[in-house]
C-alpha positions in Angstrom: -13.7 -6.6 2.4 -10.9 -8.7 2.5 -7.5 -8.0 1.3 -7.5 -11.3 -1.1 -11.1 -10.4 -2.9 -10.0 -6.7 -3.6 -6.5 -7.6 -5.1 -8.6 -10.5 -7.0 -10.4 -7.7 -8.3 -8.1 -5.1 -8.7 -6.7 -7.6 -10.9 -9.7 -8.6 -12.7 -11.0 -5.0 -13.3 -12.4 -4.8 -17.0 -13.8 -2.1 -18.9 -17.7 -3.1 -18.1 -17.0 -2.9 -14.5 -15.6 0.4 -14.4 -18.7 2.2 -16.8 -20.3 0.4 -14.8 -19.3 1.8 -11.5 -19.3 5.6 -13.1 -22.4 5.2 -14.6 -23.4 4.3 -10.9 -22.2 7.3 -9.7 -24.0 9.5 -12.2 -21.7 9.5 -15.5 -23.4 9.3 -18.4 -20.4 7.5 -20.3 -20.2 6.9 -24.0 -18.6 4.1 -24.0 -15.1 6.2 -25.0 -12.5 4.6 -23.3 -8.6 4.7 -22.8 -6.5 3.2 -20.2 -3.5 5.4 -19.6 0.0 5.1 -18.3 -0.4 4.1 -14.9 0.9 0.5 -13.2 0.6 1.0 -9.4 -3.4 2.1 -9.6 -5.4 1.6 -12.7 -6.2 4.6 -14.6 -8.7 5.3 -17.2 -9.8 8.2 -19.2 -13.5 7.7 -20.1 -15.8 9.8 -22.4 -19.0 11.2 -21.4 -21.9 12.5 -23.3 -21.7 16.1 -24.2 -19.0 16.4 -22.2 -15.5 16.9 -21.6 -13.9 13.5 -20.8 -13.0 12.5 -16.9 -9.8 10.5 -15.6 -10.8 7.9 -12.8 -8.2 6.1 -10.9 -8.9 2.9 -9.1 -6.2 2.5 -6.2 -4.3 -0.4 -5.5 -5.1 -2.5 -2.7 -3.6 -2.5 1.0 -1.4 0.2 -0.3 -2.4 3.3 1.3 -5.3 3.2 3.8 -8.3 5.3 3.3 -6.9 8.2 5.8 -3.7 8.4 3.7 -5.5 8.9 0.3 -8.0 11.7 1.8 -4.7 13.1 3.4 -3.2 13.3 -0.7 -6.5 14.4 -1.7 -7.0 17.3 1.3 -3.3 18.0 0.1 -3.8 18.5 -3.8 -6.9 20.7 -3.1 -5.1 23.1 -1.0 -2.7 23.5 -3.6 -5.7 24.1 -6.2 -7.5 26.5 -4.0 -4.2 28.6 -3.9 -4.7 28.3 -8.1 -1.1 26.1 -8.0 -2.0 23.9 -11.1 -2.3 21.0 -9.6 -4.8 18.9 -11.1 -7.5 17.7 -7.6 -10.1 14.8 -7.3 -13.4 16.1 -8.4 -15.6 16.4 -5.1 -18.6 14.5 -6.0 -21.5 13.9 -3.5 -19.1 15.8 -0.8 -16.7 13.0 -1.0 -13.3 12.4 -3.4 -12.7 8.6 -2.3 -15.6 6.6 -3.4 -16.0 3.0 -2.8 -17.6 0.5 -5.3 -17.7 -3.3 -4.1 -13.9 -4.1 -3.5 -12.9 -0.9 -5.5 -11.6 1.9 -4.1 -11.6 5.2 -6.7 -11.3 8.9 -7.1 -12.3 11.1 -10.4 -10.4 13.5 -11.5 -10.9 16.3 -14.6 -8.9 15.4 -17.7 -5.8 17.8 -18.8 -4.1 17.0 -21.8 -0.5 17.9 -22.8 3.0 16.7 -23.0 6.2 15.9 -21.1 8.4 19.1 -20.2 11.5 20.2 -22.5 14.2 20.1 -19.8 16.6 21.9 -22.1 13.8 24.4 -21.8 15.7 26.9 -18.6 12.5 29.5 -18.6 10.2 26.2 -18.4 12.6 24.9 -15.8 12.4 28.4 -13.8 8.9 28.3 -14.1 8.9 24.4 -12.7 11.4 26.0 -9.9 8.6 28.3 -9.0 6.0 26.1 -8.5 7.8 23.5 -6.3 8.6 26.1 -4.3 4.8 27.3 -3.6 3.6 23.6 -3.1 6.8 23.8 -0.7 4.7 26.6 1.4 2.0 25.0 1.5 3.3 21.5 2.5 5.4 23.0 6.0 2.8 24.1 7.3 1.1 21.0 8.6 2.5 17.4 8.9 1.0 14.8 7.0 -0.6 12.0 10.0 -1.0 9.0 7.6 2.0 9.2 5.2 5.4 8.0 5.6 8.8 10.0 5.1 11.7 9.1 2.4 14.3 7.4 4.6 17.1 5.2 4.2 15.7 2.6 5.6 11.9 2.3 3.6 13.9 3.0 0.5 17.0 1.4 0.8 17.5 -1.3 3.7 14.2 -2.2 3.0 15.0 -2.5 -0.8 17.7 -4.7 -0.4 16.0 -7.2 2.3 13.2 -7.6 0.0 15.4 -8.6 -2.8 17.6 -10.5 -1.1 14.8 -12.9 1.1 12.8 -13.6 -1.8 15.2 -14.9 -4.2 15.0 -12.3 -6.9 18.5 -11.6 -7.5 20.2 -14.2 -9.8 22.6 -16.3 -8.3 25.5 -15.1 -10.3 24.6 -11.7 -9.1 24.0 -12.2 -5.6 27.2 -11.2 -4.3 28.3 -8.8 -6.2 24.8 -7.0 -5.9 25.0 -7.3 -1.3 28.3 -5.9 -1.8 27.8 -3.0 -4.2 24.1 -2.6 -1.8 26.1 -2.2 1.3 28.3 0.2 -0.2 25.6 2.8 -1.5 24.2 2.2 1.8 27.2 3.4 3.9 27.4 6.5 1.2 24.3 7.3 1.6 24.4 7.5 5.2 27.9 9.7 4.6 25.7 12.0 2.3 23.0 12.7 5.4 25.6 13.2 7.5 27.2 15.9 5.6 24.1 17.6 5.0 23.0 17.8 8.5 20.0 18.1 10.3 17.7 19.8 7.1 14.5 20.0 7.1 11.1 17.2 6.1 7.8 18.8 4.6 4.6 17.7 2.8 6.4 16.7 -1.0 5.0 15.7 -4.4 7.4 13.1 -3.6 7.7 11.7 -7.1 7.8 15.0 -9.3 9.6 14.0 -12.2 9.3 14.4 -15.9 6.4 12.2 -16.7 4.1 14.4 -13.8 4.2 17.7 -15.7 1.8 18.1 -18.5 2.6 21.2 -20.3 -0.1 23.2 -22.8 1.1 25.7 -25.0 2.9 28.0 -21.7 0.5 26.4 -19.2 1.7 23.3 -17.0 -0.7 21.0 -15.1 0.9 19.3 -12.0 -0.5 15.3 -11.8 -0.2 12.2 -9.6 0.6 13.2 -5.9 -0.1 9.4 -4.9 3.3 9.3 -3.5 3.2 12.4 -1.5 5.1 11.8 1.9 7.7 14.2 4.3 10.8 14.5 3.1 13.8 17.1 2.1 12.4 19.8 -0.4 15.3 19.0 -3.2 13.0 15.3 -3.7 10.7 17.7 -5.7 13.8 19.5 -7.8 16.6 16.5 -8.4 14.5 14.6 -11.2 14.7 17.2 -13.4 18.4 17.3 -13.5 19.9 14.8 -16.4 23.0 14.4 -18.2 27.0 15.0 -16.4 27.8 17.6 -14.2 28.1 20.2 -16.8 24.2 19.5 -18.0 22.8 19.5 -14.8 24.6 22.9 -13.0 22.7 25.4 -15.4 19.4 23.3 -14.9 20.2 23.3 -11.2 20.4 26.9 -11.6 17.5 27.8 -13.3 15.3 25.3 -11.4 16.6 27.4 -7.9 16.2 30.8 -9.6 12.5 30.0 -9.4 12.4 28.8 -6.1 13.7 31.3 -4.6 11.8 33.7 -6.1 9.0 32.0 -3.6 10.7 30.2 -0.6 14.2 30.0 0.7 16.6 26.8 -0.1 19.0 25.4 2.1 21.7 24.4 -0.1 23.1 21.6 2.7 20.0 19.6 0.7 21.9 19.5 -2.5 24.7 17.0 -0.6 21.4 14.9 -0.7 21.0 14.7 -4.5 22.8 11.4 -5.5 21.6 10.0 -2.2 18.6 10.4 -3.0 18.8 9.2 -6.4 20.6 6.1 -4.9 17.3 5.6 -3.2 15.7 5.7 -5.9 17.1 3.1 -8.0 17.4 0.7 -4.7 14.0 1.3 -4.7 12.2 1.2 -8.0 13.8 -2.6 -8.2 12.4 -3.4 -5.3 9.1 -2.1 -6.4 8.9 -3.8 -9.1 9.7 -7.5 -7.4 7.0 -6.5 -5.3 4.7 -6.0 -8.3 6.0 -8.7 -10.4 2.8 -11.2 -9.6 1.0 -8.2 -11.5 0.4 -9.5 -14.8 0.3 -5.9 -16.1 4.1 -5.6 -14.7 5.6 -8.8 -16.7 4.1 -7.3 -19.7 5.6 -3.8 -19.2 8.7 -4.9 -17.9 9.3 -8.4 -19.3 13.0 -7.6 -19.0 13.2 -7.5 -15.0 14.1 -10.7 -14.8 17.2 -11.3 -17.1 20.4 -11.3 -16.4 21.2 -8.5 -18.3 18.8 -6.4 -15.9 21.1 -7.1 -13.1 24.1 -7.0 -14.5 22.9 -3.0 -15.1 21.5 -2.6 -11.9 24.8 -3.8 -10.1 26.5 -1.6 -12.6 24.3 1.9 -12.2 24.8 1.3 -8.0 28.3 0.9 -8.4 28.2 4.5 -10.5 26.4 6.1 -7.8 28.6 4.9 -4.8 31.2 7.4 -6.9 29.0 9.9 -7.5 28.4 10.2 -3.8 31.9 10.6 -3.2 32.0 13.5 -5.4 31.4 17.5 -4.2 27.9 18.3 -4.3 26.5 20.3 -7.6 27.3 23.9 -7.3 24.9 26.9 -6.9 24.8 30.6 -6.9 22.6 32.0 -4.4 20.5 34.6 -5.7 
């Protein structure tokens, strides 16, 4: 297989070809079918005859090698097999990674539900809770195939990609290397002040949109960007609004996690940090996508001026936020 033919059909992939490759694995579809809110894989949920409906993801090409996704997979079914709601691959034929021509996939159960109410503290406590037991589960082995959350992958790497291939609009460019180079040096300041904490097996993107809830039940979904990194990744995206806002959701995110596992508060110098990360990041990502057709179509604004002009502005926010004392916290 080479890497041109799979992201030619990655690209290419149509509704016939994927009944087609479940039917092939023994699905007896129905011809029910919804593509669902997913831009780095495709996802799909499909119906099947007197039965409930399955989700099957088809992953992206040269993203993650094969031993990466088994390592998310072997990952996300230890957490089910402790009866942490994490929502597995379905083990089909022994195997949760199947190939089909140039298609890599995995099959997963469908779970219905809808984004969590952060205003919500007991749902927040509850959400506390259950970081902290996929916390316990993710020290106790290192991941082999997965990469950590650094400054570098997520920020130098961010800005070099930008920067080489042009994307930033010439009326921005130096305004955007400056403001870069600044968030940068604070991040750097913020790992410094928080010391030497420690990495672990993460979610790595647990944020709003990867919590179904159901009635009082949550369903955990998408660990495809589980990697190492500082356990407050898994907490920090459910904090929104000023300082004010996010101190009593702080609080009842970590009266839930400690209720399970220990945190070192030297992490939450690494909030804003990390969120700086993020945003470095998620531009990056999507210049890296932006060949996708299925990107220009979600995110025709990208590449406007007005885009930059907020992105500048939002990384010029966060190199003051950095500056600022970290969110307080009463140890319970």
């Amino acid at each position: 297989m080479t890497g041109d033919a799979a992201a030619l059909a990655f690209s290419d992939l149509h509704p016939d070809d994927i009944l087609t490759t479940l039917s092939e694995m023994g699905f007896a579809c129905d011809g029910r079918f919804l593509a669902l809110n997913s831009y780095e894989n495709r996802v799909y949920q499909v119906g099947i005859e007197d039965d409930k409906p399955i989700v099957a993801k088809f992953y992206r090409p040269q993203r993650w090698s094969d031993d990466a996704i088994l390592e998310e997979h072997a990952f996300a079914l230890d957490l089910a097999s402790q009866e942490i709601p994490v929502i597995p691959p379905l083990e089909l034929a022994g195997k949760t990674l199947h190939h089909s021509g140039h298609h890599r996939l995995a099959v997963y159960a469908c779970r219905g539900g809808r984004a969590p109410d952060l205003d919500n503290f007991d749902l927040l406590t509850q959400l506390g809770r259950l970081v902290a037991r996929i916390h316990l589960e993710g020290e106790t082995r290192r991941f082999l195939h997965r990469p950590t959350i650094d400054i570098h992958s997520y920020g130098v790497a961010s800005l070099e990609y930008l920067l080489d291939n042009d994307f930033i609009p010439d009326d921005n460019c130096d305004a955007y290397e400056s403001v870069a180079e600044l968030v940068l040096d604070g991040v750097e300041a913020c790992f410094e002040r928080s010391g030497h904490v420690r990495e672990i097996r993460l979610h790595g993107d647990f944020h709003p949109g990867n919590v179904l809830v159901t009635r009082d039940q949550l369903h955990i979904v998408d660990l495809d960007d589980a990697r190492h990194g500082p356990a407050v990744q898994d907490l920090w995206m459910f904090l929104s609004g000023d300082r004010d806002e996010q101190t009593p959701q702080l609080t009842a995110l970590l009266e839930g996690y400690q209720s399970f596992r220990s945190f070192d508060a030297r992490e939450l110098h690494l909030v804003e940090a990390l969120r700086s990360l993020r945003i470095m990041h998620y531009a990056a990502w999507l210049a890296r996508r932006w060949e996708d057709p299925a990107f220009k179509l979600a995110f025709p604004w990208f590449d406007s001026r007005r885009y930059w002009d907020d992105h500048v502005l939002a990384l010029r926010e966060q190199v003051a936020l950095m500056q600022e004392p970290p969110l307080e916290w009463r140890d319970f």
